[in-house]
N, CA, C and O atoms as a Tinker XYZ file with bonds, in Angstrom:
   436  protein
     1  N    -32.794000   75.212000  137.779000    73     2
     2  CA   -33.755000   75.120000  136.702000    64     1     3
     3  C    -34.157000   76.477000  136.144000    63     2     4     5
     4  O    -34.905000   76.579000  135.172000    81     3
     5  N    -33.617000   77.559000  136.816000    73     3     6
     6  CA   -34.223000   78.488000  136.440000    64     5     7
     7  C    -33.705000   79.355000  135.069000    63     6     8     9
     8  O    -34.305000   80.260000  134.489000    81     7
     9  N    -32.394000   78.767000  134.761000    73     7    10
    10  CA   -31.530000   78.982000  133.447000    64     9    11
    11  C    -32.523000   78.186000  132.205000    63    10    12    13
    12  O    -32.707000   78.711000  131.107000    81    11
    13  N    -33.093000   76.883000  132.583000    73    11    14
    14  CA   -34.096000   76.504000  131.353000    64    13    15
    15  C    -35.477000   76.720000  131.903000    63    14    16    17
    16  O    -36.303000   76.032000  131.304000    81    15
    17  N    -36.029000   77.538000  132.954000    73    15    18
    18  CA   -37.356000   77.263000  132.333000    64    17    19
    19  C    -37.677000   78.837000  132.796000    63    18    20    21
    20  O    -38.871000   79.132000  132.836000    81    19
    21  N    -36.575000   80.009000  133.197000    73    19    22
    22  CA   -36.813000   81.231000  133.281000    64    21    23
    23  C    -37.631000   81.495000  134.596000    63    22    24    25
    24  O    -38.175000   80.453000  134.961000    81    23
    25  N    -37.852000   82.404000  135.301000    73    23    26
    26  CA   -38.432000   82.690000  136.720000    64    25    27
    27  C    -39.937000   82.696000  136.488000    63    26    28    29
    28  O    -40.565000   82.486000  137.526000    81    27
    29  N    -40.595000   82.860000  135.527000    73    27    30
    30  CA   -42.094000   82.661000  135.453000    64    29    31
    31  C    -42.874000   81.438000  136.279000    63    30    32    33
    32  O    -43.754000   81.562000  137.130000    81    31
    33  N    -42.308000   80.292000  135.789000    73    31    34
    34  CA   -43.119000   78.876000  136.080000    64    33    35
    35  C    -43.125000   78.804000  137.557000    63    34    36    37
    36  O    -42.065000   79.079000  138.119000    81    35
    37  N    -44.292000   78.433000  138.378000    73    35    38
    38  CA   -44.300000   78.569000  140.032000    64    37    39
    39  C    -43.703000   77.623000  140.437000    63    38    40    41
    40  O    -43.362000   76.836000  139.553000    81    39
    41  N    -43.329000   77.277000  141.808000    73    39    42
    42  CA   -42.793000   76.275000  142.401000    64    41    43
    43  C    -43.048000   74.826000  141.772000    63    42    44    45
    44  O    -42.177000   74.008000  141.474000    81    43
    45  N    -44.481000   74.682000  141.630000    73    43    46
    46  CA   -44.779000   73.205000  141.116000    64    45    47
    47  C    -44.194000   72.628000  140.144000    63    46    48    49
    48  O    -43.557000   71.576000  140.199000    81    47
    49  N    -44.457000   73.528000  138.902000    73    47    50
    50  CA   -43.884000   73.255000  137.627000    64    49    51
    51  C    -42.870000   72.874000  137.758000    63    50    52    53
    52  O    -42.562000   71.793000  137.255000    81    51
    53  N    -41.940000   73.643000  138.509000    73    51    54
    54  CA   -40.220000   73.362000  138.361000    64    53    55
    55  C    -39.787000   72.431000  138.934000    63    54    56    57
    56  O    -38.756000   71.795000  138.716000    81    55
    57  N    -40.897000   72.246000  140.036000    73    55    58
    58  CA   -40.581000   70.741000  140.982000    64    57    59
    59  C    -40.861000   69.446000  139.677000    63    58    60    61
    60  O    -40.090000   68.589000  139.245000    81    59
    61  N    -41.972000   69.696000  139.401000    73    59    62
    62  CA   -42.313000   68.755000  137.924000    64    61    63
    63  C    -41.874000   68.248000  137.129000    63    62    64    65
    64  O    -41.990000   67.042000  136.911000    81    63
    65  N    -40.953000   69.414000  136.179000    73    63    66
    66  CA   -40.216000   69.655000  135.580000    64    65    67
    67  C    -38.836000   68.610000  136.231000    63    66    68    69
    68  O    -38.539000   67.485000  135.829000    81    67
    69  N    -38.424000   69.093000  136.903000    73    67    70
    70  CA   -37.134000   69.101000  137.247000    64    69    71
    71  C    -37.119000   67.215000  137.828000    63    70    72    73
    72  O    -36.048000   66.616000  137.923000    81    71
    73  N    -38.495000   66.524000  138.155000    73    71    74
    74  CA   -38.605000   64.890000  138.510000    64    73    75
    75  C    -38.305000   64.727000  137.604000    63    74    76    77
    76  O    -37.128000   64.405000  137.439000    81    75
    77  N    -39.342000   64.872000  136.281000    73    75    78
    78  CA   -39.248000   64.218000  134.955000    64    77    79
    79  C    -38.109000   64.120000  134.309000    63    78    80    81
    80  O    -37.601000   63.109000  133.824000    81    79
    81  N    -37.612000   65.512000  134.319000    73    79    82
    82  CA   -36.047000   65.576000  133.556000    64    81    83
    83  C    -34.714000   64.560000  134.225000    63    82    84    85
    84  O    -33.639000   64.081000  133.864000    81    83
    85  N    -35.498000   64.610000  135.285000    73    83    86
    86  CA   -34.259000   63.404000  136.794000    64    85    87
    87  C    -34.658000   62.209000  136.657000    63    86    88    89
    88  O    -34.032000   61.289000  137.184000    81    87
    89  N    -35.778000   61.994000  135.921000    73    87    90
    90  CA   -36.547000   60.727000  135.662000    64    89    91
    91  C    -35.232000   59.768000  134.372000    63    90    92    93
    92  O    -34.876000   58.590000  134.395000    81    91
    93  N    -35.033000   60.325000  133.892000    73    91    94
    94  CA   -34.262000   59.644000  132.512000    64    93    95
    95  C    -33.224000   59.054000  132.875000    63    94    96    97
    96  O    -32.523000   59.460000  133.802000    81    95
    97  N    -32.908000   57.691000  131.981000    73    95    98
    98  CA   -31.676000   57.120000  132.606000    64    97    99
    99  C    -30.119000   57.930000  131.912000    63    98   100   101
   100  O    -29.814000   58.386000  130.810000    81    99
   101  N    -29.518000   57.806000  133.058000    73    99   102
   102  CA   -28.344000   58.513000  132.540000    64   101   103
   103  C    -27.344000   58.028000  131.235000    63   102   104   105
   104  O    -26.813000   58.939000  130.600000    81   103
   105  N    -27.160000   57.063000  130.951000    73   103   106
   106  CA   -26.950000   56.261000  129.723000    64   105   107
   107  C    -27.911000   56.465000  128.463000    63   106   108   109
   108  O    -27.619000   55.944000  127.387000    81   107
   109  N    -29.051000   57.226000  128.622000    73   107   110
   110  CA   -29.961000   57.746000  127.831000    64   109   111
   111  C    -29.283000   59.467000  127.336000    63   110   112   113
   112  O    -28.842000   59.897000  126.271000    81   111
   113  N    -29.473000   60.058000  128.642000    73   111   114
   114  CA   -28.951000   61.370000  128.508000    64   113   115
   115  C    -27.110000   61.178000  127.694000    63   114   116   117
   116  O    -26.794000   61.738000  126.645000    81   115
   117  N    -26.471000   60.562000  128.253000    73   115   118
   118  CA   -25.013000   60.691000  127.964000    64   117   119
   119  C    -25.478000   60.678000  126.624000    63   118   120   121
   120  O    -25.542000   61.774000  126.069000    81   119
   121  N    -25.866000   59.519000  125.892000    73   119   122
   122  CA   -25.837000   59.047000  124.514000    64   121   123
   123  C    -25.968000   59.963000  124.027000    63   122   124   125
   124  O    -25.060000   60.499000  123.392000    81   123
   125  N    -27.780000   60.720000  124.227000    73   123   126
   126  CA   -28.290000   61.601000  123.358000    64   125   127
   127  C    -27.083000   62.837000  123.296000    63   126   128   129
   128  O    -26.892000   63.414000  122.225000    81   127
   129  N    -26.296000   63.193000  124.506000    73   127   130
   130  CA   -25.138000   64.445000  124.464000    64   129   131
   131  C    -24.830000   64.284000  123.551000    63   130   132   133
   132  O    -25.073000   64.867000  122.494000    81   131
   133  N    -24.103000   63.280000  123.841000    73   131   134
   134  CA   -22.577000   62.763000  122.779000    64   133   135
   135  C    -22.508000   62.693000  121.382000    63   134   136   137
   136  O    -21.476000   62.643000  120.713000    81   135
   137  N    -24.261000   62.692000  120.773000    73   135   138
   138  CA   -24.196000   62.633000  119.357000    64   137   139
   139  C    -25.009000   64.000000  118.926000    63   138   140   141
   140  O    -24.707000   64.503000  117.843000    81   139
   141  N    -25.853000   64.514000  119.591000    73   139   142
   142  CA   -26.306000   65.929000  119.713000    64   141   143
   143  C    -25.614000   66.791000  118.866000    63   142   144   145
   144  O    -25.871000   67.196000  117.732000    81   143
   145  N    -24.704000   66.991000  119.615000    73   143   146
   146  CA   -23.395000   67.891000  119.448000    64   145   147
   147  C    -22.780000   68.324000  118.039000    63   146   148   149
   148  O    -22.264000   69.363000  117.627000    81   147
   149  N    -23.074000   67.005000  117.447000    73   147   150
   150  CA   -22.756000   67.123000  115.986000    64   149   151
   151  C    -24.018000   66.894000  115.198000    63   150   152   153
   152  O    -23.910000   66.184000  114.199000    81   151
   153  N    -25.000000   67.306000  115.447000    73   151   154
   154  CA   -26.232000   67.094000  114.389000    64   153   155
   155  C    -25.784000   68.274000  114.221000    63   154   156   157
   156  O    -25.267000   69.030000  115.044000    81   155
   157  N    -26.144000   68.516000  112.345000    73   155   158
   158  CA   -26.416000   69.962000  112.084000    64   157   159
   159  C    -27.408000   69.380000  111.222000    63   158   160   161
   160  O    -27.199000   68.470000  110.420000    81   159
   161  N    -28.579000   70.002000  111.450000    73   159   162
   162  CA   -30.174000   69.801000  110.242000    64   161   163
   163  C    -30.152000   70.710000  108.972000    63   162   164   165
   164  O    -30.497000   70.322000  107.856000    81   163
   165  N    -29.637000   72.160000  109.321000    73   163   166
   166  CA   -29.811000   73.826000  108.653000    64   165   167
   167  C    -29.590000   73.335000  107.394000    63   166   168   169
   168  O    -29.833000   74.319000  106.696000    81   167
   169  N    -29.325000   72.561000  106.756000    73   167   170
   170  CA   -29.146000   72.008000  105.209000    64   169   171
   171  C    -30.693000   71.830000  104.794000    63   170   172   173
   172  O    -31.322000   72.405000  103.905000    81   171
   173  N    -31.180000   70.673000  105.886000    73   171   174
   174  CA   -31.994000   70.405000  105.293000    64   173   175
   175  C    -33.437000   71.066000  106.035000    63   174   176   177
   176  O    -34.510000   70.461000  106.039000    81   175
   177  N    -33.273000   72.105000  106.509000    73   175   178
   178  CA   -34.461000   73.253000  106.649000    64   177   179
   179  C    -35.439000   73.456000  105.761000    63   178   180   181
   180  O    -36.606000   73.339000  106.133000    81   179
   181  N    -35.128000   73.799000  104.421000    73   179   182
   182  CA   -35.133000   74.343000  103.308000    64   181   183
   183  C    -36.135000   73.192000  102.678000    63   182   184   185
   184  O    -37.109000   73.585000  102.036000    81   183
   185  N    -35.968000   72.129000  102.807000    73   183   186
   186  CA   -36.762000   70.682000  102.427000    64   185   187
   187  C    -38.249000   70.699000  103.131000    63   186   188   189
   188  O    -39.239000   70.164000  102.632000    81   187
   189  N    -38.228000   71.397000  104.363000    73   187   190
   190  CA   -39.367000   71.255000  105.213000    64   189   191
   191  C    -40.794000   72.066000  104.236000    63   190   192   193
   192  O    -40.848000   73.268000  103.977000    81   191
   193  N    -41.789000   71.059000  103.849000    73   191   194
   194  CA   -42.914000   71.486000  102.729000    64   193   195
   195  C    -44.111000   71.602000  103.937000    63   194   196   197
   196  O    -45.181000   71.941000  103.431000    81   195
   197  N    -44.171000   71.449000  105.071000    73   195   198
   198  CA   -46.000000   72.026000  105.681000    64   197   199
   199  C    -45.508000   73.253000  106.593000    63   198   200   201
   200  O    -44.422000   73.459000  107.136000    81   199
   201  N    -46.733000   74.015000  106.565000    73   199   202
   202  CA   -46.519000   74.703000  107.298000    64   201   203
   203  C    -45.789000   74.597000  108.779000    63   202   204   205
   204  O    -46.153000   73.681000  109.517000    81   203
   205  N    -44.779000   75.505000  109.224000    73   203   206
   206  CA   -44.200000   75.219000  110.395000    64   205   207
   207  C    -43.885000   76.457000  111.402000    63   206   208   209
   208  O    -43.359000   77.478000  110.958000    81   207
   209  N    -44.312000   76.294000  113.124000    73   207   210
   210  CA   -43.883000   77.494000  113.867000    64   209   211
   211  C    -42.894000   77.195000  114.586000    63   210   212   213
   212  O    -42.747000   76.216000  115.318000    81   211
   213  N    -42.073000   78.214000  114.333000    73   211   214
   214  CA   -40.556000   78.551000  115.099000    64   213   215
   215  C    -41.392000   79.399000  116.262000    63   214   216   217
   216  O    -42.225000   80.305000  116.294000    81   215
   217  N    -40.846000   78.768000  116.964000    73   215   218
   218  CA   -40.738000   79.322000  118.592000    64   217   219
   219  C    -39.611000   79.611000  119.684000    63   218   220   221
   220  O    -38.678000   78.823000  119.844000    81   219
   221  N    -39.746000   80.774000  120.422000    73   219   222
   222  CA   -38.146000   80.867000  121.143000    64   221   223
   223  C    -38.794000   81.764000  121.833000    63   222   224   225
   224  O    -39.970000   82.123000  121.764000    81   223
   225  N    -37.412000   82.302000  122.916000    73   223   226
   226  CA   -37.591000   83.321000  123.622000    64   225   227
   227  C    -36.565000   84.102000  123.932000    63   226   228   229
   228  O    -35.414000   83.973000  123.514000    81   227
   229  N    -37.000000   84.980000  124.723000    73   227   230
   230  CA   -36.027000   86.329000  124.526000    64   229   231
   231  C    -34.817000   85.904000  125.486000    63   230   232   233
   232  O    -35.147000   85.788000  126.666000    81   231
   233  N    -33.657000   85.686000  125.229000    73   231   234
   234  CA   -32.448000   85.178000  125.959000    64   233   235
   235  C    -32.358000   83.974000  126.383000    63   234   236   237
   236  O    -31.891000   83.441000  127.389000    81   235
   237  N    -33.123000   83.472000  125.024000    73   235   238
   238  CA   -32.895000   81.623000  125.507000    64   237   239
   239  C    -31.841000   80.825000  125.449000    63   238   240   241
   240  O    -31.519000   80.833000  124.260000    81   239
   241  N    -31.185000   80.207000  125.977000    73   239   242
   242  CA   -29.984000   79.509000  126.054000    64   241   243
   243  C    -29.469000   78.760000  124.886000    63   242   244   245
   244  O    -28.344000   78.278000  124.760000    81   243
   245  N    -30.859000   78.723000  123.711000    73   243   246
   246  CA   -30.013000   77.799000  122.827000    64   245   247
   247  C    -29.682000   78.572000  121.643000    63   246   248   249
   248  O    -29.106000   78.083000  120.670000    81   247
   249  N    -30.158000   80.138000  121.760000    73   247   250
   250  CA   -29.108000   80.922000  120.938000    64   249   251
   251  C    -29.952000   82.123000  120.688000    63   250   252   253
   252  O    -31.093000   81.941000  121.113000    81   251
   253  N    -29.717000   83.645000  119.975000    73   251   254
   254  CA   -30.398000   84.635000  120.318000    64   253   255
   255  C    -31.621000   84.417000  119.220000    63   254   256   257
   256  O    -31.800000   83.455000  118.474000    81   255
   257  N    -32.135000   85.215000  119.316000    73   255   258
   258  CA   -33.662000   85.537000  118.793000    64   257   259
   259  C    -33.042000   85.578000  116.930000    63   258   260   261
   260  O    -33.390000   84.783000  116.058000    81   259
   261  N    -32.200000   86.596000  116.787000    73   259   262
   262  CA   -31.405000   86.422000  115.389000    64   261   263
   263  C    -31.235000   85.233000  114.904000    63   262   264   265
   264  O    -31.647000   84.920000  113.787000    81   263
   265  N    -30.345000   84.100000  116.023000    73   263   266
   266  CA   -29.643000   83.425000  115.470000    64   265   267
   267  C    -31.324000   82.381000  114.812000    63   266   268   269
   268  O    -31.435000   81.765000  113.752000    81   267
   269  N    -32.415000   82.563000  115.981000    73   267   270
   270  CA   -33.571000   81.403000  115.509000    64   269   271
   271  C    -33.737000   82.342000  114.489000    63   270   272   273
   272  O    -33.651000   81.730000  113.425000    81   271
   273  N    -33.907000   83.375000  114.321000    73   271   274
   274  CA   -34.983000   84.235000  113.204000    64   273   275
   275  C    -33.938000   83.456000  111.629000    63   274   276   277
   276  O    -34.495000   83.079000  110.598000    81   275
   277  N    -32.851000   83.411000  111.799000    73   275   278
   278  CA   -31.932000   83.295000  110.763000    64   277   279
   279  C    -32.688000   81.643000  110.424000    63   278   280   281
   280  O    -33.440000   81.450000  109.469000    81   279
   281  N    -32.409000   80.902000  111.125000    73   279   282
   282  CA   -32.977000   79.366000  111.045000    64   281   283
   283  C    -34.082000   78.846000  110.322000    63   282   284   285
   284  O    -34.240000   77.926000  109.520000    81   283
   285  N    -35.187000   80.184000  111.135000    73   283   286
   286  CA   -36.444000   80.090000  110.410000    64   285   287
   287  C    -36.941000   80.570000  109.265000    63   286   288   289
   288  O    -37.872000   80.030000  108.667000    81   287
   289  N    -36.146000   81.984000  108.754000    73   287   290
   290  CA   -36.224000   82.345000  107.452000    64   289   291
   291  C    -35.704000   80.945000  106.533000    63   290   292   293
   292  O    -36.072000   81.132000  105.373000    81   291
   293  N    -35.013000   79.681000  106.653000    73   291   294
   294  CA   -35.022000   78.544000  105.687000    64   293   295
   295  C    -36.016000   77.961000  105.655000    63   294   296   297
   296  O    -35.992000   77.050000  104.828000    81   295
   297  N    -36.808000   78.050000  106.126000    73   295   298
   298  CA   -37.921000   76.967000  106.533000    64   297   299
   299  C    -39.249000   77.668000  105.376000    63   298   300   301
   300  O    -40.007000   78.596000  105.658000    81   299
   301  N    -39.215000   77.049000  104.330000    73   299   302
   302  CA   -40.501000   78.092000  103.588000    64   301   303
   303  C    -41.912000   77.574000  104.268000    63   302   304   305
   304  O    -42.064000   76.430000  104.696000    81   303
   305  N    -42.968000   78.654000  104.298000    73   303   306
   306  CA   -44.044000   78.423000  104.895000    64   305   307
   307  C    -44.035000   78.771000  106.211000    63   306   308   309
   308  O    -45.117000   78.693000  106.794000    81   307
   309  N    -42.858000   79.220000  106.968000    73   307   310
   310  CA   -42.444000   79.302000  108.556000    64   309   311
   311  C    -43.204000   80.427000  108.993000    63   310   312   313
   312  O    -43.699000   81.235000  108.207000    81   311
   313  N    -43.299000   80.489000  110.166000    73   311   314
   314  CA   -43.628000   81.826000  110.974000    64   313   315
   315  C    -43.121000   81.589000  112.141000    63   314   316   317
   316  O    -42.855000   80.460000  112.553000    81   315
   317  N    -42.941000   82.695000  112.793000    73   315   318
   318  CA   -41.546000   83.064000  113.649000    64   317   319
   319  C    -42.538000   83.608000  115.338000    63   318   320   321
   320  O    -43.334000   84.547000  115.305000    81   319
   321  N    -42.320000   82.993000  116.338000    73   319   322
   322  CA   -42.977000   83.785000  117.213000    64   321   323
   323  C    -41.915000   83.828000  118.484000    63   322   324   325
   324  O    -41.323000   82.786000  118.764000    81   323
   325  N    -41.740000   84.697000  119.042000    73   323   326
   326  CA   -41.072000   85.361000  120.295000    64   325   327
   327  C    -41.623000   85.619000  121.358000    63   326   328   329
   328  O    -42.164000   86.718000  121.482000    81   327
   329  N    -41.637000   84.788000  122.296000    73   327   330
   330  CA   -41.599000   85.025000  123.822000    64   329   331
   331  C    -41.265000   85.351000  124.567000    63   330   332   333
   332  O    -40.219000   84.754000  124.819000    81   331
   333  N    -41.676000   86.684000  125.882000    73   331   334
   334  CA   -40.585000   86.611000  126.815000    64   333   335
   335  C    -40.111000   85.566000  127.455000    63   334   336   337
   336  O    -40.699000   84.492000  127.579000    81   335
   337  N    -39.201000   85.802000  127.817000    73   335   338
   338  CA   -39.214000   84.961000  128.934000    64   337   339
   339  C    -37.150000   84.777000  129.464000    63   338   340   341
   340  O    -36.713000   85.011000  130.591000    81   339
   341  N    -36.369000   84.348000  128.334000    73   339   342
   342  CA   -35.457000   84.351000  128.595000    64   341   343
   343  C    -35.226000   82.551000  129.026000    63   342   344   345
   344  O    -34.197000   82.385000  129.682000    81   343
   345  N    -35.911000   81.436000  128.787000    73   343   346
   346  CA   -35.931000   80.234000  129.302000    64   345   347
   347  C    -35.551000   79.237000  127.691000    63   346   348   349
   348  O    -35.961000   79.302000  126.532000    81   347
   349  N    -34.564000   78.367000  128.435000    73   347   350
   350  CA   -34.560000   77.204000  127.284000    64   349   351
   351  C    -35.348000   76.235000  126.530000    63   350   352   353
   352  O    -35.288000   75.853000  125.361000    81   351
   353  N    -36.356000   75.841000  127.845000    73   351   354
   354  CA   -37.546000   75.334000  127.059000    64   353   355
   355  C    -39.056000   76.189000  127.029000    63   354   356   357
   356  O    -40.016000   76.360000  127.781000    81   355
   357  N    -38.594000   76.617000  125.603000    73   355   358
   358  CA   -40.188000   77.570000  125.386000    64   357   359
   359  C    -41.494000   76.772000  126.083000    63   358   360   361
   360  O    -42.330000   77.276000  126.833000    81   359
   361  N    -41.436000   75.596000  125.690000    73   359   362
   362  CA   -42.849000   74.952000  126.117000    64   361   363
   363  C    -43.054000   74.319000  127.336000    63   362   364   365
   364  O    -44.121000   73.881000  127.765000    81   363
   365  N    -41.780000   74.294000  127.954000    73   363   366
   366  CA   -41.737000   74.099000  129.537000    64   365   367
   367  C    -42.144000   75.058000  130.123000    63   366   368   369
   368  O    -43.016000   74.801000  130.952000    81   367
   369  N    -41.648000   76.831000  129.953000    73   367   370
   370  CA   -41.532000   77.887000  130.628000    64   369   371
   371  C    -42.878000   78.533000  130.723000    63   370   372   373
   372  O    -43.553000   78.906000  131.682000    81   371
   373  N    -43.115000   78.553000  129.009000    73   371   374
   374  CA   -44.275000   79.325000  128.624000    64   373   375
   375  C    -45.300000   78.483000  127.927000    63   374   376   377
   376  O    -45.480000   78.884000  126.777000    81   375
   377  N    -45.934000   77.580000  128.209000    73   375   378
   378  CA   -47.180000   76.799000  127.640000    64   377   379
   379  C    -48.333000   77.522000  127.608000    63   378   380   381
   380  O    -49.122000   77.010000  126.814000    81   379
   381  N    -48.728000   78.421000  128.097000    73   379   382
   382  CA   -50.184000   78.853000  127.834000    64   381   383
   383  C    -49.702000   79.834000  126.918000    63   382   384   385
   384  O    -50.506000   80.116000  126.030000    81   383
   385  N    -48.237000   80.632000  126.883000    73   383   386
   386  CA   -48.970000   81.169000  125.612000    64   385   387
   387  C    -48.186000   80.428000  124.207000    63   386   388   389
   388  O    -48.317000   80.831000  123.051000    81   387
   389  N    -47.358000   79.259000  124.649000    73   387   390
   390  CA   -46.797000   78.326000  123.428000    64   389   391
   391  C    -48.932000   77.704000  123.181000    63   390   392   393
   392  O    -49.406000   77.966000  122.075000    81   391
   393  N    -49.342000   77.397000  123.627000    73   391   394
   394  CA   -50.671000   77.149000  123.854000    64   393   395
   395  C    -51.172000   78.271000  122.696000    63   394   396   397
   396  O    -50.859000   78.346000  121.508000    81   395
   397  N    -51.695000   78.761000  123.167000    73   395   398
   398  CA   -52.018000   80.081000  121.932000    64   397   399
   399  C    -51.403000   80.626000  121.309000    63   398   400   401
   400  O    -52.051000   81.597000  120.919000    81   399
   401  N    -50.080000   80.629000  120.761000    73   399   402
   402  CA   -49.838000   80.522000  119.338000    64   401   403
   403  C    -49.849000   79.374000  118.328000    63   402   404   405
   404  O    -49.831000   79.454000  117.100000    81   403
   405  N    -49.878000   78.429000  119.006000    73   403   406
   406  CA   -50.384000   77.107000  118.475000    64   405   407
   407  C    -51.389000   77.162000  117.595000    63   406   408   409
   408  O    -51.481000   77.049000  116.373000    81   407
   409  N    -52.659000   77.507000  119.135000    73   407   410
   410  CA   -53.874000   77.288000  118.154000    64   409   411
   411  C    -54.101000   78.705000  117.226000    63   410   412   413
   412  O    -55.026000   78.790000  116.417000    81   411
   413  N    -53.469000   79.410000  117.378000    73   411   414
   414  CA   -53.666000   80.965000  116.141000    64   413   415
   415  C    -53.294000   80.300000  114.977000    63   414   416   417
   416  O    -53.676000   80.619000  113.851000    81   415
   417  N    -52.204000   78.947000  115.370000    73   415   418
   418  CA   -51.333000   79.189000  113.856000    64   417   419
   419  C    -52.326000   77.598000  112.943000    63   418   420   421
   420  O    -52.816000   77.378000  111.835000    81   419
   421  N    -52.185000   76.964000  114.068000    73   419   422
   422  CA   -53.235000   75.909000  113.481000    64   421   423
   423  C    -54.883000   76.313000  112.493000    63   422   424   425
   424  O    -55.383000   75.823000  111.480000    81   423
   425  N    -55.279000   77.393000  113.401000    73   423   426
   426  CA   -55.980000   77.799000  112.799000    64   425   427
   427  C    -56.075000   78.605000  111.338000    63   426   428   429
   428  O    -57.010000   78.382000  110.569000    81   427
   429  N    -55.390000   79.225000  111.138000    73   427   430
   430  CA   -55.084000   79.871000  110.054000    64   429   431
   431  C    -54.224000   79.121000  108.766000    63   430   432   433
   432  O    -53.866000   79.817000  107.816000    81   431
   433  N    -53.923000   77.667000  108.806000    73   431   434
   434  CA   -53.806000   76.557000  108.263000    64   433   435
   435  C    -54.206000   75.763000  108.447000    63   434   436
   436  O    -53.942000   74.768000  107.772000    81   435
């Protein structure tokens, strides 16, 4: 677990983490793979009208900080925030401070 949720989160979390994610039926997971794979959204980025926060982290598995920064410059209204951390799920790894950029950004819209 430590490839998605980075060495930060303590024992519990990852124990947590790691039920819930074991929790799903596997005929659930296969499906969602199998068609995953070929979503591409980046067309319709550009369509997205409320305000929206891009979130990631530094060596996250689902692609570099560029490749999100590139993603999120389509998104008009976007703002871009960077975490350490190096983990796949930003809001698994890092919630208190996915937590407070939240409410910074909520607030200021």
């Amino acid at each position: 677990m430590s490839g998605r949720l980075g060495s930060d989160p303590p024992p519990e979390a990852t124990a947590w983490w790691t039920e819930l994610i074991g929790s799903a039926h596997t005929s659930t997971v296969v499906g969602i793979m199998r068609n995953l794979i070929e979503v591409d959204v980046t067309s319709d980025l550009a369509n997205i009208q409320c305000p929206t926060l891009v979130m990631t982290t530094t060596g996250s598995g689902l692609g570099s900080v560029e490749a999100v920064r590139d993603w999120q410059r389509l998104i008009p209204r976007s703002e871009f925030v960077v975490l350490d951390n190096g983990s796949y799920h930003v809001a698994a790894a890092k919630p208190d401070g996915c937590t407070k950029a939240v409410r910074e950004f909520i607030s200021r819209h």
